[in-house]
Each structure stands twice: as structure tokens, then as C-alpha cells.
C-alpha positions as CSV (number, residue, x, y, z in Angstrom):
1,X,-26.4,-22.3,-7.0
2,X,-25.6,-20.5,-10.5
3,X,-27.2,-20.4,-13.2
4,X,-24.9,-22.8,-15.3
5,X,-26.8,-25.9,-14.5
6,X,-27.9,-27.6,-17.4
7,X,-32.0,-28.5,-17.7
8,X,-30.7,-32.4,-17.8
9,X,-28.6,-31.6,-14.4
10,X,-31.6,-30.1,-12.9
11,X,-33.9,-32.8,-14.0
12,X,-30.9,-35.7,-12.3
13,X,-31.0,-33.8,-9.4
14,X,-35.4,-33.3,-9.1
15,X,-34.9,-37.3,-9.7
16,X,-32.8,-37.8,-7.0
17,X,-34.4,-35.7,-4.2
18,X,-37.7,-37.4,-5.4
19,X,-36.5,-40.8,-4.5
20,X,-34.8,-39.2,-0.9
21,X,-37.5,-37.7,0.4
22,X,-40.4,-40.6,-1.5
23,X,-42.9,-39.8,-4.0
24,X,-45.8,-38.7,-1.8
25,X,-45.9,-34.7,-1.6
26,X,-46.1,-32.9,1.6
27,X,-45.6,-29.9,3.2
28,X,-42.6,-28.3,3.5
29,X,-40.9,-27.7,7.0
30,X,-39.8,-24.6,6.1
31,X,-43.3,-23.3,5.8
32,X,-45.2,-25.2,8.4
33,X,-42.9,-25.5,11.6
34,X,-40.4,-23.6,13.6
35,X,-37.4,-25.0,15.3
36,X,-38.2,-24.6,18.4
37,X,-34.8,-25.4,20.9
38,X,-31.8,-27.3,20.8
39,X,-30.0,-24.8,18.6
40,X,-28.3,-26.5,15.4
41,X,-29.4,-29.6,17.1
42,X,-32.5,-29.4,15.0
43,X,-31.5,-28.7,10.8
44,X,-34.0,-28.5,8.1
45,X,-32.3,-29.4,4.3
46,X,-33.3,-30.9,1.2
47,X,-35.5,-27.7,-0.1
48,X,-37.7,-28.0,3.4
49,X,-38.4,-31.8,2.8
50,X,-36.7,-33.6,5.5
51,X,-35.9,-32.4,9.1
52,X,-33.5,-33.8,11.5
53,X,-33.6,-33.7,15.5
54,X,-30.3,-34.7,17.5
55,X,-29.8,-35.3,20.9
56,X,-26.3,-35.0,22.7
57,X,-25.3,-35.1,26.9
58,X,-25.8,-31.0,26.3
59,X,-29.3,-30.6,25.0
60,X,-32.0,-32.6,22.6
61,X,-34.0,-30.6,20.3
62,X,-37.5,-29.7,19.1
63,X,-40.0,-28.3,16.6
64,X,-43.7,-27.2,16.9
65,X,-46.2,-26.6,13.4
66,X,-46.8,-22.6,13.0
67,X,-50.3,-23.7,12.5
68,X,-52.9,-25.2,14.8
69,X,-55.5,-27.5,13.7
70,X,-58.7,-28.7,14.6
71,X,-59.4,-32.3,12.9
72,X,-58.1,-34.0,10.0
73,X,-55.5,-36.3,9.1
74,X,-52.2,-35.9,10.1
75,X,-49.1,-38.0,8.4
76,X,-45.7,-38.1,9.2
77,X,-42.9,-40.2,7.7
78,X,-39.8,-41.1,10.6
79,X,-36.9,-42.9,10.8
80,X,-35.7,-43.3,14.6
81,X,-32.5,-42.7,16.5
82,X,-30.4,-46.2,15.2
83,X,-28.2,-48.7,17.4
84,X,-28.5,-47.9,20.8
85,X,-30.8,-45.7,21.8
86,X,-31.4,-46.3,25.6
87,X,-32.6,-43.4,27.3
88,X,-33.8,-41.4,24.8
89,X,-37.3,-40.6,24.0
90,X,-38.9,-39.4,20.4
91,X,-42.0,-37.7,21.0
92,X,-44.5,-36.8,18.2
93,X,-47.5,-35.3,18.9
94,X,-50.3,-33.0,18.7
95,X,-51.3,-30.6,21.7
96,X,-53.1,-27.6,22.5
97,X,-52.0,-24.6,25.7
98,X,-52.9,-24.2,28.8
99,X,-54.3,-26.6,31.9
100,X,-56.5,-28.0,30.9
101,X,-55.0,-28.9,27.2
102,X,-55.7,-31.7,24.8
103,X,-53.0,-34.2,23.6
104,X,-52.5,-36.9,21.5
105,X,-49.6,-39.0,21.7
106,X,-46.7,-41.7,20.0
107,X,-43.7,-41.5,21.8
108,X,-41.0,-44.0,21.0
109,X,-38.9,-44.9,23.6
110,X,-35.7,-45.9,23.0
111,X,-33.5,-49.6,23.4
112,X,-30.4,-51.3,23.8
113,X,-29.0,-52.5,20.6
114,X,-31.2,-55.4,19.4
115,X,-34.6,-54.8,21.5
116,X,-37.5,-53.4,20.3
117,X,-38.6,-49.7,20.4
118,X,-41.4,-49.9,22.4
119,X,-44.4,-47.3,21.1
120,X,-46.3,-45.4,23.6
121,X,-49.5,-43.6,23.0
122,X,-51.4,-41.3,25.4
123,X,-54.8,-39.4,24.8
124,X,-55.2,-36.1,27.5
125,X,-58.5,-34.7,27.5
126,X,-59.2,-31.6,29.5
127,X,-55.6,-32.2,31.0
128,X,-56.2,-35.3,32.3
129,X,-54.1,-38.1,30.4
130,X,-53.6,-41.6,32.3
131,X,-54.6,-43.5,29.1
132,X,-51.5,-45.2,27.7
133,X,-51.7,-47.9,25.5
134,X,-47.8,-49.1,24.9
135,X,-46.5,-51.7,21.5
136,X,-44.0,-53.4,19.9
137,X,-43.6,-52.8,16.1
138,X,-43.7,-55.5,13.5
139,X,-40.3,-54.0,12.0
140,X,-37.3,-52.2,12.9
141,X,-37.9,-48.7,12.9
142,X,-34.3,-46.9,12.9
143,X,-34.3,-49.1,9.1
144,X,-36.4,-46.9,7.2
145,X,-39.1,-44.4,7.3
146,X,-42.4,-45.5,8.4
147,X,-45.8,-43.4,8.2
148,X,-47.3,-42.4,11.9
149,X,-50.9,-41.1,11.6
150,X,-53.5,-39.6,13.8
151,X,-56.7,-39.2,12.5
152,X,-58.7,-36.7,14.6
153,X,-62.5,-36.1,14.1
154,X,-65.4,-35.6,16.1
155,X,-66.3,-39.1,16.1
156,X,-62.7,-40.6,17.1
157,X,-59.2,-40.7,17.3
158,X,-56.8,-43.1,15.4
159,X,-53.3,-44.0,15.3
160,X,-52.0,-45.5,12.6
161,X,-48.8,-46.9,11.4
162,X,-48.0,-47.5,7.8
163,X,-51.9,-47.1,7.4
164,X,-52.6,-50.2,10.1
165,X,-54.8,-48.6,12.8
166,X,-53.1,-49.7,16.2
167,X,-55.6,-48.1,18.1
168,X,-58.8,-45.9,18.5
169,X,-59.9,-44.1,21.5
170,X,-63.8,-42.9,20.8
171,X,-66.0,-40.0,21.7
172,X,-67.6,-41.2,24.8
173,X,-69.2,-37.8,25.6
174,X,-72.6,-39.4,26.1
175,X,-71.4,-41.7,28.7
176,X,-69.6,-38.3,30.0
177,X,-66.5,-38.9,28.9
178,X,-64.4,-35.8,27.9
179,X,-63.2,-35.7,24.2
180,X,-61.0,-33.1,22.8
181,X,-63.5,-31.2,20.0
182,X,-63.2,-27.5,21.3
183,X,-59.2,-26.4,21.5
184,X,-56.9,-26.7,18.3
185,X,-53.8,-28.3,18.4
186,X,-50.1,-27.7,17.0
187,X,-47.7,-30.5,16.0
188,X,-44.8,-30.9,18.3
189,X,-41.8,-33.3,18.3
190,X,-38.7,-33.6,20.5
191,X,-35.8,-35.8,20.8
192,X,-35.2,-35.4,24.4
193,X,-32.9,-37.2,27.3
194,X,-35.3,-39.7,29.4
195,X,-33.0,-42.0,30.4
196,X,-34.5,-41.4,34.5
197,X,-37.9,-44.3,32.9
198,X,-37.5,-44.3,29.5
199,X,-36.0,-47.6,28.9
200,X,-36.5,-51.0,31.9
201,X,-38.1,-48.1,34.0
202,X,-34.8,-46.1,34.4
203,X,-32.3,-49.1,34.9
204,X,-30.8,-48.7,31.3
205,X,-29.4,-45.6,31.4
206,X,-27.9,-43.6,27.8
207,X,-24.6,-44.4,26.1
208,X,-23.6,-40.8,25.7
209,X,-20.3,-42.3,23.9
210,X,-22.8,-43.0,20.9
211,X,-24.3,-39.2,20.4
212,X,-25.2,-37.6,19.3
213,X,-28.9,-39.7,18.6
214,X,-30.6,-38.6,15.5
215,X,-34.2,-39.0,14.2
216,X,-35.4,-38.1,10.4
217,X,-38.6,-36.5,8.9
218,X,-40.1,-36.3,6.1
219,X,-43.5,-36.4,3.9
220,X,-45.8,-34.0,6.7
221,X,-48.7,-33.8,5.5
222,X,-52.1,-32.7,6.9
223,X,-55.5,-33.8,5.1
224,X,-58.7,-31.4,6.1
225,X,-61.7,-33.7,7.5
226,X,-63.7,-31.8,4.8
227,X,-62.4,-33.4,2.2
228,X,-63.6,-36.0,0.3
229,X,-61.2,-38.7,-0.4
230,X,-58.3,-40.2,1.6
231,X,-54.4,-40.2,0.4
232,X,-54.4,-42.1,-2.6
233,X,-52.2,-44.7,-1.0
234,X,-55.3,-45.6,0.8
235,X,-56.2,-46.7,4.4
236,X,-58.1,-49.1,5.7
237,X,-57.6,-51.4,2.3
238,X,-59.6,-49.0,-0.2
239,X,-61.9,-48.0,2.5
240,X,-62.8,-43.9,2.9
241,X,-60.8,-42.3,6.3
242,X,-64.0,-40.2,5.9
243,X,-65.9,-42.6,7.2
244,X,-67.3,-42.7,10.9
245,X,-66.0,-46.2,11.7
246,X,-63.7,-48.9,10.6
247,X,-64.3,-51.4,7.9
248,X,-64.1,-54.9,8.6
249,X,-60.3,-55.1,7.2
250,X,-59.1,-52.0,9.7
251,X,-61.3,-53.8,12.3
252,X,-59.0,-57.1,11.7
253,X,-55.6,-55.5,11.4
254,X,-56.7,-53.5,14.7
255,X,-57.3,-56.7,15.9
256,X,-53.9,-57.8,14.8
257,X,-52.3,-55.7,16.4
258,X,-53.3,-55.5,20.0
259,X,-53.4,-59.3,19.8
260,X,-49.6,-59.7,18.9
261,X,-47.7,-56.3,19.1
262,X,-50.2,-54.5,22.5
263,X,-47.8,-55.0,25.6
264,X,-49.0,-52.2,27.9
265,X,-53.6,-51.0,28.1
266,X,-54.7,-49.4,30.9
267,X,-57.9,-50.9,30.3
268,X,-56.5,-54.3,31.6
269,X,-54.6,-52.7,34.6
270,X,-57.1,-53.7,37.4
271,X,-53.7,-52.8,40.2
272,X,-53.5,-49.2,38.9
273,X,-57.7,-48.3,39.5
274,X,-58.2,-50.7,42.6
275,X,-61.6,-48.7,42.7
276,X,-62.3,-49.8,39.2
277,X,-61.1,-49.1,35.7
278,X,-62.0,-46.0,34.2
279,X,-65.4,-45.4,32.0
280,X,-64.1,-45.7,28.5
281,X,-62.7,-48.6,29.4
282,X,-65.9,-50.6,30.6
């Protein structure tokens, strides 16, 4: 761009990318992540405030953060693939290398036009995973963009969405439970081609007359554990993320939501551990 632009264009145009990418400021994907595969499947635009991910019958796409970290609070704004999205999965997550790596999962996994997304979340200690807990949202999330947190800290693990803790899987490590503490994690998502169990198991395969399947980013942001307040948009009411447990609002809207949106916990499934259900869970 020249250098003809008056300071009233330039102010009309800082208004306008202000209200399309929101007023909370992030990071910028141009600093913090690389496009990892999928070619010009994967775009960054808007000054390094909103990323796209396609997927076509060719290829998805991917990125990964160029920094790892170890704890904090980690936001994301999406907006998922729209219409029909059978087959396809969106995966956002955090991760570290090697066998015996650390995860922490949403993965949305895509529907025929008119069903729900259905929201699946894992937790892999010491490369062992096997702890999904699956949901329904309360809204329709190929609409607008909706906030997806984890909060990692010594103490626990949260997932939240738009702030309303869904879940928490705790350090156990005194009942010899293995929690991830020790290996840093990068931020990875993909759009990716799942249609052999993504959606009914496998029976709904994709519509690959409707790619190519887009998701949007925006608003990354990563909050230290070390410091001392939350976003100002708050969590937990006007409680302090800081703290070491949930205040008795979170603790209801968890409640919430495993009572009316839960629809898949290992804890419950006494078929898949005939020979009993796994520590955490007891």
C-alpha cells in the first residue's frame, strides 16, 4: 500500500479490522505459528490476525506454534467448517514429541447438515491417551467464533468454551496417576479427511462436491501461569484462573454441562474396562 492514504482512511480501515478479527488482542499468526502442510490450503491475512485451514479430496492442512510451552492459558477463537461437514475432522491441540508424548485435546468432528458437531476431548499422558470425554455444544458452531481454552497447570487441566469449563482432568499423581508437568507442548491444528469414523462411526462418508471445507482463527492468545490476573473478560464469573480449584459458579456450569451437553465419558464405560475402570475415574 502507498503512502496516499489519508490518516481518516487509515483510522476507517484500523476500525474495520478491529471489529473482524474482535476487540480482544492476541498474538499474531505470523509470529507465533508456521504452516505446516497442505500448501495454500492453509493462508494467513488480515495483518497475521486470522488464519484459515481448508480441506479438499487432495489434501487438508495444518499449522503448529513456533514456540513450546509449559503451562498457562491457552485461547483460541474458531469458526468451524459450515453446512455439511461429514467426514472431516478439526483438530486443535496442544502436544509435545516423541513416544511417550503429552496431549491435550478438542477435536470437532464434523456433521450432516443440521446435526450437531459433536466435541471430542482426549488427555495422553506419557503416550497413553484412552480418556475421551465427547459433547454437544449449546450453539451452532460454523455461526460464529467461539473461544476454546485449555488451562494447563500443575494442579489440572481445563477445557473451556466461551469461558464455561466443560471439563477437568486432575493431577492424580499421588494415587499414581501420570500427569503431563515435565515435557513442553506446541499448539497444533489440522483440518484433515476422517470420513473412515469421524462421523456415525464411518457410515457418513464426505460430500467432496461441497469443498473445499474451511475453518477460521483468530484472537490466539497465551496467558503465563505466573501471572497474576485472568483475561479481563473473566472466567469462572469474576473468579481468578489462578486459582487451584473451581468456584462454586464454574463448579455449576461444569455441572451444566456434563448433565445436558456430555454424550460420550470413559469413566461410565464399564463394556470398554471389563476388568474395571481406570484409576482417575474411581
Amino acid at each position: 500500500m502507498g503512502n496516499s492514504s489519508s490518516p481518516q482512511t487509515l483510522l476507517i480501515s484500523m476500525a474495520v479490522l478491529a471489529t473482524m478479527v474482535g476487540s480482544a488482542v492476541g498474538g499474531n499468526f505470523y509470529q507465533d505459528f508456521d504452516l505446516t502442510w497442505g500448501g495454500q490450503r492453509a493462508k494467513i491475512f488480515g495483518g497475521g490476525q486470522m488464519l484459515t485451514l481448508s480441506l479438499d479430496k487432495t489434501s487438508g492442512s495444518g499449522f503448529q506454534s513456533k514456540k513450546e510451552y509449559l503451562f498457562g492459558r491457552i485461547d483460541m477463537q474458531l469458526k468451524l467448517v459450515a453446512g455439511n461437514s461429514a467426514g472431516t475432522v478439526t483438530a486443535y491441540y496442544l502436544s509435545s514429541q516423541g513416544p511417550t508424548h503429552d496431549e491435550i485435546d478438542f477435536e470437532f468432528l464434523g456433521n450432516v447438515s443440521g446435526d450437531p458437531y459433536i466435541l471430542h476431548t482426549n488427555v495422553f499422558t506419557q503416550g497413553k491417551g484412552n480418556r475421551e470425554q465427547q459433547f454437544y455444544l449449546w450453539f451452532d458452531p460454523t455461526k460464529n467464533f467461539h473461544t476454546y481454552s485449555i488451562i494447563w497447570k500443575p494442579q489440572h487441566i481445563t477445557f473451556l468454551v466461551d469461558n464455561t469449563p466443560i471439563r477437568v482432568f486432575n493431577n492424580g499423581e499421588n494415587r499414581g496417576i501420570p500427569f503431563p508437568k515435565n515435557q513442553a507442548m506446541r499448539i497444533y491444528s489440522s483440518l484433515w479427511n476422517a470420513d473412515d469414523w469421524a462421523t456415525r462411526g464411518g457410515l457418513v462418508k464426505a460430500d467432496w462436491s461441497k469443498a473445499p471445507f474451511t475453518a477460521y482463527y483468530r484472537n490466539f492468545q497465551v496467558t503465563p501461569v505466573s501471572s497474576s490476573r485472568s483475561r479481563s473478560s473473566g472466567e469462572f464469573g469474576n473468579g481468578d484462573w489462578q486459582s487451584n480449584a473451581l468456584d462454586a459458579s464454574a463448579r455449576r456450569r461444569l455441572r451444566w454441562v456434563q448433565k445436558n451437553f456430555m454424550i460420550y465419558n470413559y469413566c461410565t464405560d464399564f463394556k470398554r474396562f471389563p476388568q474395571g475402570l481406570p484409576t482417575e475415574c474411581k
